[in-house]
C-alpha beads as a LAMMPS data file, in Angstrom:
LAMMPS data file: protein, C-alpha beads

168 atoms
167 bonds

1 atom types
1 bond types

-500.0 500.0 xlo xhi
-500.0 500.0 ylo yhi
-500.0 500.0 zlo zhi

Masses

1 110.0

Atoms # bond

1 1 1 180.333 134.004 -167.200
2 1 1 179.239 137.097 -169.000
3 1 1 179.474 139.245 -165.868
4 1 1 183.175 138.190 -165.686
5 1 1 184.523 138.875 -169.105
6 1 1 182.878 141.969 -168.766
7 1 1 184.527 143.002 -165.410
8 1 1 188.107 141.981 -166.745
9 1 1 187.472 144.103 -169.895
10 1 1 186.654 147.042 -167.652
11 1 1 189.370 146.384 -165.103
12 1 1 191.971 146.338 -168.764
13 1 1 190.751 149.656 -170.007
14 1 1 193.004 152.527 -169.773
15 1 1 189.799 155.147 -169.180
16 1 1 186.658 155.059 -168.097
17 1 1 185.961 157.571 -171.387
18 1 1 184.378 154.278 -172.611
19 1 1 183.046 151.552 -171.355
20 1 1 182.791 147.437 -173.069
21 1 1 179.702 145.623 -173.581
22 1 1 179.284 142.100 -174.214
23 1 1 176.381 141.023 -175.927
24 1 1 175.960 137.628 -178.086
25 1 1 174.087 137.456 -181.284
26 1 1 172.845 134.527 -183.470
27 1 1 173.316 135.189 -186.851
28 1 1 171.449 132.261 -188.773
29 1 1 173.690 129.034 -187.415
30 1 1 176.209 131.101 -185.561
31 1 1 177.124 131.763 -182.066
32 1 1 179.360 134.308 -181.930
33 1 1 180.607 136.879 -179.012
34 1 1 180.441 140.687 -179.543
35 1 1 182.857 143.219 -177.511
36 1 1 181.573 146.450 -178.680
37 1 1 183.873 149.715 -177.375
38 1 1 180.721 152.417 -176.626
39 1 1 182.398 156.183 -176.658
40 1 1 180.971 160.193 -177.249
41 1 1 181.257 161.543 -180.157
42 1 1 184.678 163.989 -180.233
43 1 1 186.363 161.599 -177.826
44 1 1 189.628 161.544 -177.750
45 1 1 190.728 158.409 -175.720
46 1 1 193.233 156.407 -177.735
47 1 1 191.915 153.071 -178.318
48 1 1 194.827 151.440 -179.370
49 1 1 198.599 152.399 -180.250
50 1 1 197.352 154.355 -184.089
51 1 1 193.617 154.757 -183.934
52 1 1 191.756 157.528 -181.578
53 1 1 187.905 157.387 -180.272
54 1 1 186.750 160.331 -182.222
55 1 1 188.220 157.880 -185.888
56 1 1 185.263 155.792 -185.785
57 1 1 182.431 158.194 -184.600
58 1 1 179.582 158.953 -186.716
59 1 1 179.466 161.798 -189.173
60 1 1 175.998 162.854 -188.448
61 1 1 175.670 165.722 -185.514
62 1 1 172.488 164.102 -184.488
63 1 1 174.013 160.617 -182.524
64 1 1 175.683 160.735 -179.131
65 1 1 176.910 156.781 -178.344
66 1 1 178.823 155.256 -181.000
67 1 1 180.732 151.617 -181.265
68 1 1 183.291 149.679 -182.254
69 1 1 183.894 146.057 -182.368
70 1 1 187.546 145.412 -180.617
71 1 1 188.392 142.804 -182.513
72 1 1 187.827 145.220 -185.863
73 1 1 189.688 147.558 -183.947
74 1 1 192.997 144.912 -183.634
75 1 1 192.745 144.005 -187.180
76 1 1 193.237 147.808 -188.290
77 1 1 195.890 148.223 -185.867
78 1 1 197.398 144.841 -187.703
79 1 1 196.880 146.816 -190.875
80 1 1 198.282 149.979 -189.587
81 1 1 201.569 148.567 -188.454
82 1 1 202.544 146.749 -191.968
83 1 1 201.501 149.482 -194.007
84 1 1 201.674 152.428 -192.335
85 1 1 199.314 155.525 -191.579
86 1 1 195.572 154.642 -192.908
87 1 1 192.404 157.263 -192.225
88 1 1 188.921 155.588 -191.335
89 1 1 186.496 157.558 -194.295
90 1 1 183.448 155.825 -192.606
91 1 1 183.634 153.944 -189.101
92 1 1 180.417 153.722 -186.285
93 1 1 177.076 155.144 -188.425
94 1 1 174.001 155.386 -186.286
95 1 1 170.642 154.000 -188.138
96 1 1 169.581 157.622 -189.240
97 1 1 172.779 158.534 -190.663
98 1 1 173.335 155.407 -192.409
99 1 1 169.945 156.087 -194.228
100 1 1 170.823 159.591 -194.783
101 1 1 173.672 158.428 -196.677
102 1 1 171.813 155.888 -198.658
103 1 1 173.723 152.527 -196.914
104 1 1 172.759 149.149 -196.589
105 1 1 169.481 148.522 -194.524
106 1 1 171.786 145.782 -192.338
107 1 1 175.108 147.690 -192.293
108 1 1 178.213 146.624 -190.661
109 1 1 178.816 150.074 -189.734
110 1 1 175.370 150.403 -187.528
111 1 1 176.830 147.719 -185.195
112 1 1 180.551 149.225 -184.948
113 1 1 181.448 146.141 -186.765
114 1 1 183.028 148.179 -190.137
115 1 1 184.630 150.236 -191.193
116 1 1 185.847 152.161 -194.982
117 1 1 189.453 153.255 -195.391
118 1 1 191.968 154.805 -196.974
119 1 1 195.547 154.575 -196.937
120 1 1 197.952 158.002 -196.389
121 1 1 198.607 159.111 -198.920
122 1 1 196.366 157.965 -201.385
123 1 1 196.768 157.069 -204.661
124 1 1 196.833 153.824 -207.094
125 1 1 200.209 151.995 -204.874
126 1 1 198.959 152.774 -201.643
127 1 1 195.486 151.578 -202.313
128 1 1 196.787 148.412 -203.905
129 1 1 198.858 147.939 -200.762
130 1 1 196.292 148.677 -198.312
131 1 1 193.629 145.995 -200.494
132 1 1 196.298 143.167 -200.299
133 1 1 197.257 143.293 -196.793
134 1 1 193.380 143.285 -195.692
135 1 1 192.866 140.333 -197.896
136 1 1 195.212 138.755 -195.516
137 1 1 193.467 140.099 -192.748
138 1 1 190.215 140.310 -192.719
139 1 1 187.399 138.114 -193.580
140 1 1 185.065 140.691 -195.411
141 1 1 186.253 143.135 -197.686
142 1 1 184.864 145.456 -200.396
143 1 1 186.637 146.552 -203.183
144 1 1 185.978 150.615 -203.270
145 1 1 189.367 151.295 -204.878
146 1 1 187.753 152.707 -207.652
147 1 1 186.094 155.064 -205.058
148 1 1 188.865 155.092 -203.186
149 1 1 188.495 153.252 -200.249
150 1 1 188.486 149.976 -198.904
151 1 1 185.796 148.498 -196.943
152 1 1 186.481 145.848 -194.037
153 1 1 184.124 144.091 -191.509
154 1 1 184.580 141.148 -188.832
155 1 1 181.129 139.351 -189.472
156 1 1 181.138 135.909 -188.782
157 1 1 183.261 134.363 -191.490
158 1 1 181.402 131.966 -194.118
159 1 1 180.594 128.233 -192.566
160 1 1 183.153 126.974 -196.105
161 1 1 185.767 129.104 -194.863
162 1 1 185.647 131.315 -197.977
163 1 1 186.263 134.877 -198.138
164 1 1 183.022 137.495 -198.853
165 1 1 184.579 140.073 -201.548
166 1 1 182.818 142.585 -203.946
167 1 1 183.434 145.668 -205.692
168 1 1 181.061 148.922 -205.318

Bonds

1 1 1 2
2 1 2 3
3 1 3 4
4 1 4 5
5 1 5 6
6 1 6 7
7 1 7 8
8 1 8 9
9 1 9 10
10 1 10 11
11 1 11 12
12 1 12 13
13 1 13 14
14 1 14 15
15 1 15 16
16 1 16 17
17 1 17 18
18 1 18 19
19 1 19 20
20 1 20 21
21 1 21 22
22 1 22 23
23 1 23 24
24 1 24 25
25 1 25 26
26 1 26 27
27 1 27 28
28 1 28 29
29 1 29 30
30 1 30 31
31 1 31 32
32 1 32 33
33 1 33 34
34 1 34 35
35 1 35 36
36 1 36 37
37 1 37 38
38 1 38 39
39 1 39 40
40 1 40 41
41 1 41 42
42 1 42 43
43 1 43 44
44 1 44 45
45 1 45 46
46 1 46 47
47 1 47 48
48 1 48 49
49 1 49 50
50 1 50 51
51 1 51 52
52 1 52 53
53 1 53 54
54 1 54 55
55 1 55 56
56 1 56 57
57 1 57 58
58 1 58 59
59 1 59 60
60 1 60 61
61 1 61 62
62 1 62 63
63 1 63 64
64 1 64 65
65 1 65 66
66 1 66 67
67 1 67 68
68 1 68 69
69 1 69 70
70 1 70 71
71 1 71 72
72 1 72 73
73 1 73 74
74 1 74 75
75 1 75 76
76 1 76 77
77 1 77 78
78 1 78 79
79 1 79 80
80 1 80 81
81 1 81 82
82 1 82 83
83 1 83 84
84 1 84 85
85 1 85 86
86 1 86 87
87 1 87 88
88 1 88 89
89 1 89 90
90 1 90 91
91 1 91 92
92 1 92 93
93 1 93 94
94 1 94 95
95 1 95 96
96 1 96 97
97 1 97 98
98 1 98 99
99 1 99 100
100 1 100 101
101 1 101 102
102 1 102 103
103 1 103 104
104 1 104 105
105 1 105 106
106 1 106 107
107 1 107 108
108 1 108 109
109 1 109 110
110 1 110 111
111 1 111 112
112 1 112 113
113 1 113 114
114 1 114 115
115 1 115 116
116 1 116 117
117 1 117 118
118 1 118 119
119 1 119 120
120 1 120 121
121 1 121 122
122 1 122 123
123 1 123 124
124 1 124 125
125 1 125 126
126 1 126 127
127 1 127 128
128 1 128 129
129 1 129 130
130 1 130 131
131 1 131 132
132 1 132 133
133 1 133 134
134 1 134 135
135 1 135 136
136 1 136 137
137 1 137 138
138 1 138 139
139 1 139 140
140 1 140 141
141 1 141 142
142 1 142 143
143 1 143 144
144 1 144 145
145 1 145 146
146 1 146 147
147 1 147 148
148 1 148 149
149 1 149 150
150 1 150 151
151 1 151 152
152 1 152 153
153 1 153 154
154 1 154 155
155 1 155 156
156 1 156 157
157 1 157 158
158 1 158 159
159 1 159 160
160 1 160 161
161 1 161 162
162 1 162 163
163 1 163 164
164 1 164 165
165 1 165 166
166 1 166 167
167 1 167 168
């Protein structure tokens, strides 16, 4: 089954630049399906109408592969559309980097599952905006407006249905 979703996400890419890997993981009593997006750092490939490759690589010059999750990817390009142009701050972080940089020992961002954003241009609106509409959107969201940034991931929603928020 696997083998098959795998082959129609490779025959639907516009590039071989990058190449889709399914992969499940059980995250205590979920089941849930994984298409991770695998480019080179300083690629180029467009990835979807707004967002490039090279948005969501990792910041370190150490890292070659890097990920996204595509359904994180369609939710910013959601995001994108109703509010206009928005810059990924922080997107794929490799486990070295995201230590470096003092993250979360279980990031998001080491899976290609998150990402941190702003919106352009940035100030107190546009931030507001940019919070609201991923409320609506996303299932995971940190409040980093005071840092100015929002944070957004596509783990597996909660089993009551109920939005994880917090502020850093």
């Amino acid at each position: 089954m696997y083998d098959s979703i795998y082959n129609e996400a490779q025959d639907a890419l516009p590039s071989r630049a990058y190449t889709v890997y399914p992969s499940l993981l059980c995250r205590l009593f979920y089941l849930w399906r994984i298409m991770l997006i695998k480019f080179q750092k300083n690629d180029t490939t467009q990835l979807s109408p707004h967002f490039t490759a090279d948005e969501f690589s990792c910041s370190c010059n150490n890292c070659v592969d890097n990920f996204i999750d595509d359904v994180l990817l369609e939710k910013l390009e959601e995001v994108r559309v109703a509010i206009g142009p928005i810059k990924v701050t922080s997107g794929y972080r490799c486990p070295q980097h995201n230590k470096d940089i003092g993250g979360a020992p279980s990031s998001s961002h080491m899976a290609g599952l998150a990402v941190d954003i702003q919106p352009i241009p940035l100030n107190v609106d546009s931030l507001d905006k940019l919070y609201e509409k991923c409320l609506q959107v996303f299932d995971n969201i940190g409040d980093g407006r005071p840092k100015r940034f929002v944070h957004v991931d596509v783990r597996p929603a909660k089993p009551n249905g109920v939005k994880r928020k917090w502020v850093y």
